[in-house]
Structures are given as structure tokens and as C-alpha cells.
N, CA, C and O atoms as a GROMACS GRO file, in nm:
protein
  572
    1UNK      N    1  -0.921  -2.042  -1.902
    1UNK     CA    2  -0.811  -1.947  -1.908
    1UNK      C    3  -0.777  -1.915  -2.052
    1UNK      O    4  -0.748  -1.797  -2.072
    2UNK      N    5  -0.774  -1.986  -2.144
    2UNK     CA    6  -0.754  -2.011  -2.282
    2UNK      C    7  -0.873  -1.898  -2.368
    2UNK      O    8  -0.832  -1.836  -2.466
    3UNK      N    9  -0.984  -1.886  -2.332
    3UNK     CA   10  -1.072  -1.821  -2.358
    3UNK      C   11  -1.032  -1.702  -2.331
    3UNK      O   12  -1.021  -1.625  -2.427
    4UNK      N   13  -0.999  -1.652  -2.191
    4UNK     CA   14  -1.010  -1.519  -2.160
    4UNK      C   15  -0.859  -1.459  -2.226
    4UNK      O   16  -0.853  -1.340  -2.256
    5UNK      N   17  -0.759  -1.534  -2.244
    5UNK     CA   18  -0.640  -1.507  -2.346
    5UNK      C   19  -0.666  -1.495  -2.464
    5UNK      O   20  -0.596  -1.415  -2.526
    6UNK      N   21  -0.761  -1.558  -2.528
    6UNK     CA   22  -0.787  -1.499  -2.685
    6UNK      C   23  -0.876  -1.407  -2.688
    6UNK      O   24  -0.886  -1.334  -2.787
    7UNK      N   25  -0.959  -1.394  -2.576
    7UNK     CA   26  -1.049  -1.262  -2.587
    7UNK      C   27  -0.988  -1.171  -2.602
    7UNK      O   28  -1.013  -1.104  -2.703
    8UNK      N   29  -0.878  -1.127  -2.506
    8UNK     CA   30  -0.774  -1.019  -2.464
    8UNK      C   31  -0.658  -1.022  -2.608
    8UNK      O   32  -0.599  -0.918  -2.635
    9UNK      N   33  -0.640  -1.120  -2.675
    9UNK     CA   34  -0.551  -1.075  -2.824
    9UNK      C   35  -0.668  -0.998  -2.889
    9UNK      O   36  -0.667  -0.876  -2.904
   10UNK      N   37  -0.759  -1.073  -2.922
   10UNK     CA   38  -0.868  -1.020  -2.999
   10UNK      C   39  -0.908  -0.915  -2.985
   10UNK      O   40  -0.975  -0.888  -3.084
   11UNK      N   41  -0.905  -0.785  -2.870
   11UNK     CA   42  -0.989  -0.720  -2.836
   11UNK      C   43  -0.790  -0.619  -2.859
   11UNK      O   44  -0.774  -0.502  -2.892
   12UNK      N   45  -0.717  -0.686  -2.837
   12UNK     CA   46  -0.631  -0.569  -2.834
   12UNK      C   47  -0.539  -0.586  -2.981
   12UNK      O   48  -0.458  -0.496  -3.005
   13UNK      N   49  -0.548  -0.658  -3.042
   13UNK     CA   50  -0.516  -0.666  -3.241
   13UNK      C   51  -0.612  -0.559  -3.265
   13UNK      O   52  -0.590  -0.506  -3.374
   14UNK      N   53  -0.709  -0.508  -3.203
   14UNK     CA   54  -0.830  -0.424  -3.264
   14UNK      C   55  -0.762  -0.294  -3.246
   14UNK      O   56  -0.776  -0.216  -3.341
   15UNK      N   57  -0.703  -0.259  -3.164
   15UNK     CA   58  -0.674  -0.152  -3.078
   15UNK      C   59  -0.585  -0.016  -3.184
   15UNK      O   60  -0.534  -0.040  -3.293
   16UNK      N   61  -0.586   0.077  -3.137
   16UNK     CA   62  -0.524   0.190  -3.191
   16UNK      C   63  -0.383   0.142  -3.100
   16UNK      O   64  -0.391   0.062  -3.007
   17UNK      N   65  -0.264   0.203  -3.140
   17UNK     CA   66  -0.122   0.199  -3.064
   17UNK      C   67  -0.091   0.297  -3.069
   17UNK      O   68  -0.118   0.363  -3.169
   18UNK      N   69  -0.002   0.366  -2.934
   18UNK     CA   70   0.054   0.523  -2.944
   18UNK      C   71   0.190   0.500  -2.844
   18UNK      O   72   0.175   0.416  -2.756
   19UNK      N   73   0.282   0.548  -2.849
   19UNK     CA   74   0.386   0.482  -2.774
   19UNK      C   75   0.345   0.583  -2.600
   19UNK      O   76   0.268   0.678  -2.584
   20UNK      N   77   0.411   0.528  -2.525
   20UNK     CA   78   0.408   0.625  -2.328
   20UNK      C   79   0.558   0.622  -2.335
   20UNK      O   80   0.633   0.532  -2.373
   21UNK      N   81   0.590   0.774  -2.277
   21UNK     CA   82   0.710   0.812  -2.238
   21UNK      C   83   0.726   0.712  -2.079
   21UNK      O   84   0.636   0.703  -1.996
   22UNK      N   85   0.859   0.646  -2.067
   22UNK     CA   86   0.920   0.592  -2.004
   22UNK      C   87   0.970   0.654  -1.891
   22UNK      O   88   1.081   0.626  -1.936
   23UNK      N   89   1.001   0.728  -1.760
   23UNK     CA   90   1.066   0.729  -1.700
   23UNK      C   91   1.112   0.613  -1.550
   23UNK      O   92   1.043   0.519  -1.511
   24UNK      N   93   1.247   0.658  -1.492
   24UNK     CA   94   1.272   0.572  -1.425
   24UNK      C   95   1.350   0.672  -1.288
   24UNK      O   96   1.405   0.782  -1.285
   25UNK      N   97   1.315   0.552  -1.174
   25UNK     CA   98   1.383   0.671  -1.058
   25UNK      C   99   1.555   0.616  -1.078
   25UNK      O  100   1.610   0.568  -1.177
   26UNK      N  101   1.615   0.650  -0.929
   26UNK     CA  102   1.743   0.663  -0.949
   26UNK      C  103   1.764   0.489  -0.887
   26UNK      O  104   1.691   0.433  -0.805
   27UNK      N  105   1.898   0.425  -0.963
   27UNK     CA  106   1.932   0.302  -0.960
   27UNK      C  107   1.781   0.217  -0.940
   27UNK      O  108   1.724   0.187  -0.835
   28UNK      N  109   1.756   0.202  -1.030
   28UNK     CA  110   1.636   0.068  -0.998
   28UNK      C  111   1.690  -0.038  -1.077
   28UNK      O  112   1.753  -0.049  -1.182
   29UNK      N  113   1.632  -0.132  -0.964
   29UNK     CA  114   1.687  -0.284  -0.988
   29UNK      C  115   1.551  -0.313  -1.079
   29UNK      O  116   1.552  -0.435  -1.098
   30UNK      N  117   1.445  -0.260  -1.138
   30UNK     CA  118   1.413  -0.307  -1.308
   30UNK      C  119   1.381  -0.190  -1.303
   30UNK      O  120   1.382  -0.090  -1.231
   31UNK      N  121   1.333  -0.249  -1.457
   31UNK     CA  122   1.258  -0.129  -1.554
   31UNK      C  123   1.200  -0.116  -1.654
   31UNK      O  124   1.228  -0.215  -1.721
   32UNK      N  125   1.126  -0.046  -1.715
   32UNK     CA  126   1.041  -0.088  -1.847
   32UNK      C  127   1.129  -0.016  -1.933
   32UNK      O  128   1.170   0.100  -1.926
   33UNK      N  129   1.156  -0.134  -2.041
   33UNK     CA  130   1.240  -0.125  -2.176
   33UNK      C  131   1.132  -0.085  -2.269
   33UNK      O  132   1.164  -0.035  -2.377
   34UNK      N  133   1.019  -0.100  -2.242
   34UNK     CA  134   0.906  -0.044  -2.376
   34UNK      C  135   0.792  -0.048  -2.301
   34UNK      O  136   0.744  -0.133  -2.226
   35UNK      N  137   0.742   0.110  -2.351
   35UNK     CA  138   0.539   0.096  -2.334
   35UNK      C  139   0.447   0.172  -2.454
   35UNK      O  140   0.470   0.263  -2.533
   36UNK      N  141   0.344   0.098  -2.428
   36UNK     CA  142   0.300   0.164  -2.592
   36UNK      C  143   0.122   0.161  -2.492
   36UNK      O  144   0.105   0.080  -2.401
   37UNK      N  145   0.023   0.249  -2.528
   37UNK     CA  146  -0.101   0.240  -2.520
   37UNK      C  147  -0.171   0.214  -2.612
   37UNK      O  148  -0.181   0.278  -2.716
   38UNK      N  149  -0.237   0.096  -2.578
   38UNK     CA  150  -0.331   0.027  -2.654
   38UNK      C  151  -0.491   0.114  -2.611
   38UNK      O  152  -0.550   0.131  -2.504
   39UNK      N  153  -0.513   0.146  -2.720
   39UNK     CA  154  -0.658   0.190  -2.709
   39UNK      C  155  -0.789   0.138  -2.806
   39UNK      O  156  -0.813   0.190  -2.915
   40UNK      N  157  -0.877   0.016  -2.743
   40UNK     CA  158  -0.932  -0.077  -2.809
   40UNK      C  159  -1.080   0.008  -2.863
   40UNK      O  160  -1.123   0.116  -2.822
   41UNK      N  161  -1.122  -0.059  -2.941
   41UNK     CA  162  -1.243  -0.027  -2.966
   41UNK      C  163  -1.343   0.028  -2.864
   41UNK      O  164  -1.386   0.143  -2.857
   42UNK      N  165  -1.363  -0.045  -2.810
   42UNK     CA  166  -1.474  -0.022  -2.632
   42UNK      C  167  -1.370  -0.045  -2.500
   42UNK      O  168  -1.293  -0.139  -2.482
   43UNK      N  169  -1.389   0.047  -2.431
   43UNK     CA  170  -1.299  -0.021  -2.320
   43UNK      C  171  -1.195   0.135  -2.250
   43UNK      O  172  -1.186   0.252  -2.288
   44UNK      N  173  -1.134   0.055  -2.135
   44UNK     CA  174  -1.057   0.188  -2.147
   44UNK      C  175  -0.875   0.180  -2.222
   44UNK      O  176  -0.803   0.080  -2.226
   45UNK      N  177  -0.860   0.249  -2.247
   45UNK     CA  178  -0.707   0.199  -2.274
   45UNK      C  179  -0.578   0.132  -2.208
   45UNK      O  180  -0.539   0.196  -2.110
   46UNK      N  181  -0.518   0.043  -2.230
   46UNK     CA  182  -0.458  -0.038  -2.156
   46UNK      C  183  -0.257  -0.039  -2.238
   46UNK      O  184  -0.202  -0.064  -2.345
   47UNK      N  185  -0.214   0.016  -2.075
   47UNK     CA  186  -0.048   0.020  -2.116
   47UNK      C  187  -0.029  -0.115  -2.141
   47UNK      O  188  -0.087  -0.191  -2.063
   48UNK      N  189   0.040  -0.168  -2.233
   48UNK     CA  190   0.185  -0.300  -2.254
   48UNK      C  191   0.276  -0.244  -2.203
   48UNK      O  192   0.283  -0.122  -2.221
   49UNK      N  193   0.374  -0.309  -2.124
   49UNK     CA  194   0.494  -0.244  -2.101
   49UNK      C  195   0.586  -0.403  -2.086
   49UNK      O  196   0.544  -0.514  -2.051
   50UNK      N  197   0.724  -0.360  -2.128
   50UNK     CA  198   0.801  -0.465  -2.111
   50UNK      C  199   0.888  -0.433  -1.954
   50UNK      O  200   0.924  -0.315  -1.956
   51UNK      N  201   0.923  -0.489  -1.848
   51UNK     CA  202   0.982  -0.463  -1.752
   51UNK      C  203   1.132  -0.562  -1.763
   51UNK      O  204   1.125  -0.666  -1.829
   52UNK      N  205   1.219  -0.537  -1.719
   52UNK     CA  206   1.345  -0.606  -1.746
   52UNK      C  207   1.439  -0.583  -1.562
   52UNK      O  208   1.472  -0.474  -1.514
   53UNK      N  209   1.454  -0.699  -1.508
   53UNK     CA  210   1.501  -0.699  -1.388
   53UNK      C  211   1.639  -0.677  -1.403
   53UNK      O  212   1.686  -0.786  -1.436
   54UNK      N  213   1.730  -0.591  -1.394
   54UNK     CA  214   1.843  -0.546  -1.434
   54UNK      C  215   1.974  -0.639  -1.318
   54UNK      O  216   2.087  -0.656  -1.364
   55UNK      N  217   1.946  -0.680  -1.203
   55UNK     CA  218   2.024  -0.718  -1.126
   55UNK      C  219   2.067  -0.860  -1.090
   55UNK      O  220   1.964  -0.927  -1.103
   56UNK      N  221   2.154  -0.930  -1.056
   56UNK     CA  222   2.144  -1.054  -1.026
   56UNK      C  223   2.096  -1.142  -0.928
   56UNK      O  224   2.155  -1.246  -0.898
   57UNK      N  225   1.982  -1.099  -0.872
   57UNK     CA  226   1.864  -1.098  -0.772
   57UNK      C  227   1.731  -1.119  -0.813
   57UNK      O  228   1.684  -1.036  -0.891
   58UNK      N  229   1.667  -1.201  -0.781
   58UNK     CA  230   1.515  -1.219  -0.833
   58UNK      C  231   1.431  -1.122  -0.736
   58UNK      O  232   1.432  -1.120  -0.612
   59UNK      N  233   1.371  -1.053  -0.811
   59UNK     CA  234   1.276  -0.957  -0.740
   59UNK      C  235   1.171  -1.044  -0.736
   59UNK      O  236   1.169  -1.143  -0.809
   60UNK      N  237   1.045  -1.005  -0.627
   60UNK     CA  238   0.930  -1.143  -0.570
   60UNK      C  239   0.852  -1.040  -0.638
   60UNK      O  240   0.783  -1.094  -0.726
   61UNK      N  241   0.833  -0.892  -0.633
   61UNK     CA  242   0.751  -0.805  -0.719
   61UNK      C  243   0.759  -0.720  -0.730
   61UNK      O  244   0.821  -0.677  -0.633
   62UNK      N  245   0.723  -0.606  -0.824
   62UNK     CA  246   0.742  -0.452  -0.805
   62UNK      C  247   0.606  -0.387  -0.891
   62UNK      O  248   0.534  -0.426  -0.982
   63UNK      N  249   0.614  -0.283  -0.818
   63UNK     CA  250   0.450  -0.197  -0.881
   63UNK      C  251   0.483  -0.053  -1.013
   63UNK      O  252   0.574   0.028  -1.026
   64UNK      N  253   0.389  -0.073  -1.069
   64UNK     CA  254   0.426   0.036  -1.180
   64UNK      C  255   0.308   0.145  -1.171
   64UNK      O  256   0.189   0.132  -1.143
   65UNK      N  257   0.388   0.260  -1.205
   65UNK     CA  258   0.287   0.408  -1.204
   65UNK      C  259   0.298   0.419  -1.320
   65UNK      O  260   0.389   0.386  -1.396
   66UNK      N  261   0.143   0.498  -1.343
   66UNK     CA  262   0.134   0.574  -1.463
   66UNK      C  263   0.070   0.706  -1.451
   66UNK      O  264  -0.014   0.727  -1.362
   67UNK      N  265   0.104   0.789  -1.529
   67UNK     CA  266   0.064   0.953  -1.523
   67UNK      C  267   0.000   0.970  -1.667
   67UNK      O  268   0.044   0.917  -1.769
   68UNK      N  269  -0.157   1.084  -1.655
   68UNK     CA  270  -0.178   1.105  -1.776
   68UNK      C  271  -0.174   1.247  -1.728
   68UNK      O  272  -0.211   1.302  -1.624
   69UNK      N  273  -0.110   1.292  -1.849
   69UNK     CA  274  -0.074   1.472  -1.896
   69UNK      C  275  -0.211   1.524  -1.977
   69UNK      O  276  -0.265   1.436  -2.044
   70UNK      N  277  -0.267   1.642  -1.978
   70UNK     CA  278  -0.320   1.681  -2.026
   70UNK      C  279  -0.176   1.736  -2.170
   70UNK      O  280  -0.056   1.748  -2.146
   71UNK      N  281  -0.257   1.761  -2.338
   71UNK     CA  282  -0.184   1.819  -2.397
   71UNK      C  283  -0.024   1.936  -2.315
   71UNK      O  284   0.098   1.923  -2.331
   72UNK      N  285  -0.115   2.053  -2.223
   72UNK     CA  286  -0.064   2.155  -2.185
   72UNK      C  287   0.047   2.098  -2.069
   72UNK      O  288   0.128   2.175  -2.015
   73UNK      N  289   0.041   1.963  -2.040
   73UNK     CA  290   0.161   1.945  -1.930
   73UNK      C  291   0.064   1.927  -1.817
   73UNK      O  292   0.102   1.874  -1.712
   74UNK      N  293  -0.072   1.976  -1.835
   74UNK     CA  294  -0.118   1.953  -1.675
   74UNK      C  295  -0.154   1.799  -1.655
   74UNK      O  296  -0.189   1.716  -1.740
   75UNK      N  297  -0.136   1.787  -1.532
   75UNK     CA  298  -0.092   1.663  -1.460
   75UNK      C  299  -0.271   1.660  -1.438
   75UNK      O  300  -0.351   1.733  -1.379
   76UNK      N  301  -0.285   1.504  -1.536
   76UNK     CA  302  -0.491   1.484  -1.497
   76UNK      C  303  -0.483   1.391  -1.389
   76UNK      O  304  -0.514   1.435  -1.279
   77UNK      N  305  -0.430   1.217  -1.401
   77UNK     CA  306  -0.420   1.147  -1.358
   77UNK      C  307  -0.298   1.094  -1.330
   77UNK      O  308  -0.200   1.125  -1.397
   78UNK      N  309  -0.290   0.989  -1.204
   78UNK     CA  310  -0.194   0.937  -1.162
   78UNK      C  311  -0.292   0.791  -1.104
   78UNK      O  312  -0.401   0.788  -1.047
   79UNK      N  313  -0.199   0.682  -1.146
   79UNK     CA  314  -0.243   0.538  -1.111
   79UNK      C  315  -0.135   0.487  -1.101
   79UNK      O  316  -0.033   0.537  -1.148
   80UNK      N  317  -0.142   0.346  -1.019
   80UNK     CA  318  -0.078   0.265  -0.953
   80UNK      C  319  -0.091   0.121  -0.951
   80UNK      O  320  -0.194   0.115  -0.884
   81UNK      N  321  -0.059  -0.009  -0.979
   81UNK     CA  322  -0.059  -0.126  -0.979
   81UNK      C  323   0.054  -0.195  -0.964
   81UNK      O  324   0.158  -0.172  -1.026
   82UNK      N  325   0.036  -0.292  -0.870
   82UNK     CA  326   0.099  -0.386  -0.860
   82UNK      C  327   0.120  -0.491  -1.044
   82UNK      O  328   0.034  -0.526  -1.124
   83UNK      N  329   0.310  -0.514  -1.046
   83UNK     CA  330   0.323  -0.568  -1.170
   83UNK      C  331   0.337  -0.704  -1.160
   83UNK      O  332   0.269  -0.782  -1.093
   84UNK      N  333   0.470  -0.738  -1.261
   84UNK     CA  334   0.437  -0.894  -1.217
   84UNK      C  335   0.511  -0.910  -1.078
   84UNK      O  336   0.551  -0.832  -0.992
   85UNK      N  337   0.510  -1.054  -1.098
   85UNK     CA  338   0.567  -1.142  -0.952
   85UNK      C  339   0.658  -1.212  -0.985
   85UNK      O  340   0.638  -1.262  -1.096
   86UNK      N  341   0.790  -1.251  -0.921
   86UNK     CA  342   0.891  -1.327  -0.942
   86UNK      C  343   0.948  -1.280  -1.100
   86UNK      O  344   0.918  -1.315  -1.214
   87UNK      N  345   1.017  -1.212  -1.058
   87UNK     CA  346   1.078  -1.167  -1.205
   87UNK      C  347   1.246  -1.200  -1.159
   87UNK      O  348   1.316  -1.152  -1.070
   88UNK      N  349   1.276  -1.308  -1.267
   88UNK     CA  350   1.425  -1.345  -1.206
   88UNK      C  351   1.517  -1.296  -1.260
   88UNK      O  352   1.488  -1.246  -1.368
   89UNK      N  353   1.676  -1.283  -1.215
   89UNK     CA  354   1.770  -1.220  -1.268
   89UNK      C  355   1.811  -1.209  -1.400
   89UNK      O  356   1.842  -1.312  -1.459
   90UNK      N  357   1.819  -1.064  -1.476
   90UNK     CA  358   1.797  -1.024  -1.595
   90UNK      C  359   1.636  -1.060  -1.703
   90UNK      O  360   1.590  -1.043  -1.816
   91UNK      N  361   1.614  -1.099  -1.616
   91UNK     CA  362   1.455  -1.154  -1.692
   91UNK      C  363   1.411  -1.019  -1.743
   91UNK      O  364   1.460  -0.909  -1.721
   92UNK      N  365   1.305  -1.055  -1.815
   92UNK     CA  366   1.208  -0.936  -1.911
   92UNK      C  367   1.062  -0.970  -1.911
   92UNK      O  368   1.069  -1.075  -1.975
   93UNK      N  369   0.982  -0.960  -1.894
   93UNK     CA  370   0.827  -1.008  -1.861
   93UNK      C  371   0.780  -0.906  -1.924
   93UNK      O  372   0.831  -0.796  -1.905
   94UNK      N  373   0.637  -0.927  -2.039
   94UNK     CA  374   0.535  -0.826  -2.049
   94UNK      C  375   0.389  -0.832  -1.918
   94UNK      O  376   0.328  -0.924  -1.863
   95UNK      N  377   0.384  -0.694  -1.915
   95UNK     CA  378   0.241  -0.715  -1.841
   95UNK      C  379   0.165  -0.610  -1.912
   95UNK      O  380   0.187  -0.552  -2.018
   96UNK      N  381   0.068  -0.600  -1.824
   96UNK     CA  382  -0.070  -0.466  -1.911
   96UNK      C  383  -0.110  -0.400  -1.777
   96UNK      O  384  -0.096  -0.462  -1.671
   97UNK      N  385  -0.158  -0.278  -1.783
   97UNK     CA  386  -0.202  -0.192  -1.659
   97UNK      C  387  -0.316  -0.106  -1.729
   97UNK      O  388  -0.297  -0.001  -1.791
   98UNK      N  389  -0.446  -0.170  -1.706
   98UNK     CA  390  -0.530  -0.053  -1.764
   98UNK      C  391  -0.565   0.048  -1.705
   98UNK      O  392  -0.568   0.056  -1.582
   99UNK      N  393  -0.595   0.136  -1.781
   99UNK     CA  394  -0.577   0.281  -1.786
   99UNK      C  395  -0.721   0.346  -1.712
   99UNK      O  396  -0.800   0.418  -1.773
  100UNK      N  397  -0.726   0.331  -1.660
  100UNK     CA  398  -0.893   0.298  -1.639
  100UNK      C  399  -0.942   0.427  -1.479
  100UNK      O  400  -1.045   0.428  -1.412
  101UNK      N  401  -0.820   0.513  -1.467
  101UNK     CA  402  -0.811   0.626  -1.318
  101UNK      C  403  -0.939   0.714  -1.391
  101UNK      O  404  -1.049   0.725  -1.335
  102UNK      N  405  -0.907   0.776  -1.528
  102UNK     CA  406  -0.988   0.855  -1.555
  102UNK      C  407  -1.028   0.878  -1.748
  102UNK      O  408  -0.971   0.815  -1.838
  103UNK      N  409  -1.097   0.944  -1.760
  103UNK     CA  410  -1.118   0.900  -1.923
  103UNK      C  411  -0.940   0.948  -2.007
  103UNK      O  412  -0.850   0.986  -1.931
  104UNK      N  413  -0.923   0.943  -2.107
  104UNK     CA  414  -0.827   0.966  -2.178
  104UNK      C  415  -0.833   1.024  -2.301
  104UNK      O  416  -0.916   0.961  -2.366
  105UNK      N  417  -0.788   1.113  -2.366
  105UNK     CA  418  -0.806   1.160  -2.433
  105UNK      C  419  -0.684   1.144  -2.583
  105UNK      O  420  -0.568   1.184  -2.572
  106UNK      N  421  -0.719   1.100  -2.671
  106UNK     CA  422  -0.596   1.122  -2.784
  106UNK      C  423  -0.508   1.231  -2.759
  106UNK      O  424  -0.396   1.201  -2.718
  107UNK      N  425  -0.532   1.336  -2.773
  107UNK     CA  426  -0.371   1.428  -2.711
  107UNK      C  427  -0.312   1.427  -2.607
  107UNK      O  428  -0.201   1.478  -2.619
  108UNK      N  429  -0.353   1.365  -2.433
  108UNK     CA  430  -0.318   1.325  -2.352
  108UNK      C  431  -0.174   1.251  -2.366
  108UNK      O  432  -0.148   1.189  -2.469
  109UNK      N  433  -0.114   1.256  -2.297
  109UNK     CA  434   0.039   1.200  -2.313
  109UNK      C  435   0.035   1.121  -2.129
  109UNK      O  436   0.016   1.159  -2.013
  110UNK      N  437   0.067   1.000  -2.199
  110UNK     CA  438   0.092   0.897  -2.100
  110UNK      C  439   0.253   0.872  -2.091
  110UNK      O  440   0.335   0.861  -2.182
  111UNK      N  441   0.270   0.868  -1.933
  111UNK     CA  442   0.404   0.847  -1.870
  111UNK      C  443   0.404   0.720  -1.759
  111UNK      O  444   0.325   0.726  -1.666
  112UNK      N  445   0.483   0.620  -1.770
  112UNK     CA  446   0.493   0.540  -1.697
  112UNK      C  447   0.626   0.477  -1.618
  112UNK      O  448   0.725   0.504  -1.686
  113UNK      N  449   0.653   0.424  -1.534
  113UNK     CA  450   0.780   0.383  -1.468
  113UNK      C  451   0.734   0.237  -1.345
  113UNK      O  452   0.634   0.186  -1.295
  114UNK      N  453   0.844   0.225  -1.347
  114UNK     CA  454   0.865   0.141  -1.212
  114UNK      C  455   0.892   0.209  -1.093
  114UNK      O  456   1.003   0.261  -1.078
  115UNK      N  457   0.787   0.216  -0.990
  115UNK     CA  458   0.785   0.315  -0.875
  115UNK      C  459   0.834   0.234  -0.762
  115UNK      O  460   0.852   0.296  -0.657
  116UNK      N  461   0.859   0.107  -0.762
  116UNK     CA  462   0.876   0.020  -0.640
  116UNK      C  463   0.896  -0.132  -0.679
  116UNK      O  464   0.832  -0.186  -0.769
  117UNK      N  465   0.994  -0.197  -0.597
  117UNK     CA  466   1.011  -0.360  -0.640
  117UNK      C  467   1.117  -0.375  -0.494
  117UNK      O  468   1.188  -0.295  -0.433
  118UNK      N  469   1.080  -0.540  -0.477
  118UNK     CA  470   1.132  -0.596  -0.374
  118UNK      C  471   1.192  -0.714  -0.389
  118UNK      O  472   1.113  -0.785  -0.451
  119UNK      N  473   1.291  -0.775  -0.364
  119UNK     CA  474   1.384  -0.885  -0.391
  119UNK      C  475   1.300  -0.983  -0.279
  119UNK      O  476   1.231  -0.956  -0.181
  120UNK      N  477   1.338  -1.090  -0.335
  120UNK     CA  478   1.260  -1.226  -0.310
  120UNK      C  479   1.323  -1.251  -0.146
  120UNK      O  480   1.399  -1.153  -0.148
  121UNK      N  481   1.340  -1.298  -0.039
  121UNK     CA  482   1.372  -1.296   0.098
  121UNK      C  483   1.408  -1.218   0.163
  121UNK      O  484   1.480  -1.234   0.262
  122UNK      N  485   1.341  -1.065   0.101
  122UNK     CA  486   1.401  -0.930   0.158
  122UNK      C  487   1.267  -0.862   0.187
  122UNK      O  488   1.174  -0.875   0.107
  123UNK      N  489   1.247  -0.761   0.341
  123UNK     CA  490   1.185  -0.698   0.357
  123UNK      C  491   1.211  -0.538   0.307
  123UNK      O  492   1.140  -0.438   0.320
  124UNK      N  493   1.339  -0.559   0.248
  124UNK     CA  494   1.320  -0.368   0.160
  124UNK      C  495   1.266  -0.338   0.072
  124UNK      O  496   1.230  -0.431   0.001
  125UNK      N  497   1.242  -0.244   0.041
  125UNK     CA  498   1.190  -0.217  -0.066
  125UNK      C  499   1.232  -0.082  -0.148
  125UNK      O  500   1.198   0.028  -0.106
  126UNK      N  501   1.296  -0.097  -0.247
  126UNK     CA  502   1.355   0.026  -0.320
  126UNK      C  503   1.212   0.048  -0.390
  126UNK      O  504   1.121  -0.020  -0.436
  127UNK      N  505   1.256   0.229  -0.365
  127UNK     CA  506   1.116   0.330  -0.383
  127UNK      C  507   1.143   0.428  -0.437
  127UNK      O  508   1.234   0.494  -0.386
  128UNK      N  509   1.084   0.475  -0.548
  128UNK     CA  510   1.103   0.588  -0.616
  128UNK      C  511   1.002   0.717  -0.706
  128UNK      O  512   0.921   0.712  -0.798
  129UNK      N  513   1.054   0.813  -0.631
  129UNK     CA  514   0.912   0.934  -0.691
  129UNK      C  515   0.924   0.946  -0.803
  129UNK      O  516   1.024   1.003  -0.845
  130UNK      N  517   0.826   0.897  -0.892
  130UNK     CA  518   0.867   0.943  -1.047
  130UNK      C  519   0.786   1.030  -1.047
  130UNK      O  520   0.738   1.002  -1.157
  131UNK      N  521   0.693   1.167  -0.993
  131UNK     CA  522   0.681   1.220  -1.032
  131UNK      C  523   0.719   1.389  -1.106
  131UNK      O  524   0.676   1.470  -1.189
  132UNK      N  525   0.818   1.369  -1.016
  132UNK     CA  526   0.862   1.512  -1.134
  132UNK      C  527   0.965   1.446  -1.215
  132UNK      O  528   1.039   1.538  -1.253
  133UNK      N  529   1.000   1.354  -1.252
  133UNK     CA  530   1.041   1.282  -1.366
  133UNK      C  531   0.969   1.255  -1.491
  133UNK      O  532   1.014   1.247  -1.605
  134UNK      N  533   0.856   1.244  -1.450
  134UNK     CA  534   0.722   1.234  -1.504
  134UNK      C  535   0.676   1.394  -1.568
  134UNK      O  536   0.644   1.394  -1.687
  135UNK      N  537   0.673   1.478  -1.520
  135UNK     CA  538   0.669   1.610  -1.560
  135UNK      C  539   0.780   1.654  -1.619
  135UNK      O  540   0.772   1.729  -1.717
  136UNK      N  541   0.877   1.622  -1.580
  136UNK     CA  542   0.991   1.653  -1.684
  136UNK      C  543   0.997   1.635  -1.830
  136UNK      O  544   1.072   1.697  -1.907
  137UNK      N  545   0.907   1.539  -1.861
  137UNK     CA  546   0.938   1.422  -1.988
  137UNK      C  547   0.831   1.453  -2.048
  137UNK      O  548   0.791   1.390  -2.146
  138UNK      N  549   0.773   1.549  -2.001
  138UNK     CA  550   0.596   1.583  -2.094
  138UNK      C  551   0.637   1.680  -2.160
  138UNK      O  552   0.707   1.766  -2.105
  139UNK      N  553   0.603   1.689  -2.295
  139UNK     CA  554   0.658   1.812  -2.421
  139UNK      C  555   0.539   1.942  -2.373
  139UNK      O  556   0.417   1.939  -2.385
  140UNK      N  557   0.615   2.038  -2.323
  140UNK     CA  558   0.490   2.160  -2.301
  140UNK      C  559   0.448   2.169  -2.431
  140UNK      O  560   0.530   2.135  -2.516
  141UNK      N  561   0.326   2.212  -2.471
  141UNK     CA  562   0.285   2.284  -2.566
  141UNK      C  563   0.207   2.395  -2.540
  141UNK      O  564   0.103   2.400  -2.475
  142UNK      N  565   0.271   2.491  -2.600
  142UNK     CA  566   0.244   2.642  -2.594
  142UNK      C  567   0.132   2.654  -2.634
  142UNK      O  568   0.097   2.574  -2.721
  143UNK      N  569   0.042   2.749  -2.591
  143UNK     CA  570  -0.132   2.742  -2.599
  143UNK      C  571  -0.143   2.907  -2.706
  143UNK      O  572  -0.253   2.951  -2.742
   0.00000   0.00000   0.00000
């Protein structure tokens, strides 16, 4: 395990950094306080994001989306992963979600959120469309 953790510093200290616009749906019990894309030497590019459980409830897990924009606003990709697990009240956890739906491009603009999370002895699940939140938050650029 020790190995495959220093591979993964090593391979992402290498990396280019560009920050991802943040959005979030309405009342979510977390959320990502920071995301930045790491884009390594070989490989595909991989979000950091910090998630922060805002409520006094341990969530058992919640899944994060990401959207890549073409420059012009057009919508290329959309991906989905499950984040961490057991994230306890007010906690903050980093995870990584690679980027890996479709190629990426340096002017591409990456958008990410918390689309879904579920409290620990609960079958609900708060759910949220970020995608025209996601389009909202992309800078048009005029062609």
C-alpha cells in the first residue's frame, strides 16, 4: 500500500495544476471546499477535491460529478464516482476522481460538485442536478 501511495505523490508533484469551478445543489449536507486538476505527465488528469460534511450527522457516502466544458461552453463530458465513505460530522476528507470520461484539453474548463450523499442508518438519499449549475458557472467565450 505504501508503494502505490508514493507512486501516486510522485506522479502527481509532477503534474501541471489548474483550479475546477465548484458548484453545489440546493442545501447539501457536504461539499467541496476546493478542486484543482492535476494534469500529470502521462496519464489522464485527475480532480483533488476537498469535501467537507457540513451537518451534525455522519454521512456513510456521497458521489461526486464532474463536467468538462469545451472553451465555447459546450458541454463535452459528464462523469460520476462514488467519493469517500464515512465522512463524520463537520469532517473534511481529500479524495481524487480521475478524469478519464474523455480526452481533455488545456482550454477545457472543468466543473465539479457533490451530486448525492447518504447519512449513515438512513435509506435517503439527498440528490441533486448540478447540471445547469454546471453550465451556469462556465465563462462563455465569444468565438
Amino acid at each position: 500500500m505504501m508503494t502505490v501511495l508514493w507512486a501516486l505523490i510522485t506522479v502527481l508533484a509532477a503534474a501541471a495544476e489548474r483550479p475546477a469551478i465548484v458548484v453545489d445543489g440546493s442545501q447539501p449536507p457536504a461539499r467541496m471546499t476546493r478542486a484543482i486538476v492535476l494534469t500529470p505527465a502521462e496519464g489522464p488528469p485527475v480532480l483533488l477535491y476537498a469535501a467537507v460534511n457540513q451537518t451534525d450527522r455522519a454521512l456513510d457516502v456521497f458521489t461526486v460529478m464532474a463536467f468538462v466544458f469545451k472553451a465555447d461552453g459546450t458541454l463535452k463530458a459528464r462523469q460520476i464516482a462514488p467519493g469517500r465513505r464515512n465522512l463524520d460530522p463537520h469532517e473534511t476528507k481529500y479524495s481524487t476522481l480521475v478524469l478519464d470520461g474523455s480526452p481533455i484539453e488545456a482550454t477545457d474548463v472543468i466543473v465539479a460538485g457533490i451530486n448525492q450523499a447518504q447519512y449513515v442508518n438512513s435509506e435517503e438519499w439527498w440528490r441533486a442536478d448540478l447540471q445547469p449549475a454546471a453550465e451556469a458557472a462556465v465563462p462563455l467565450k465569444k468565438q
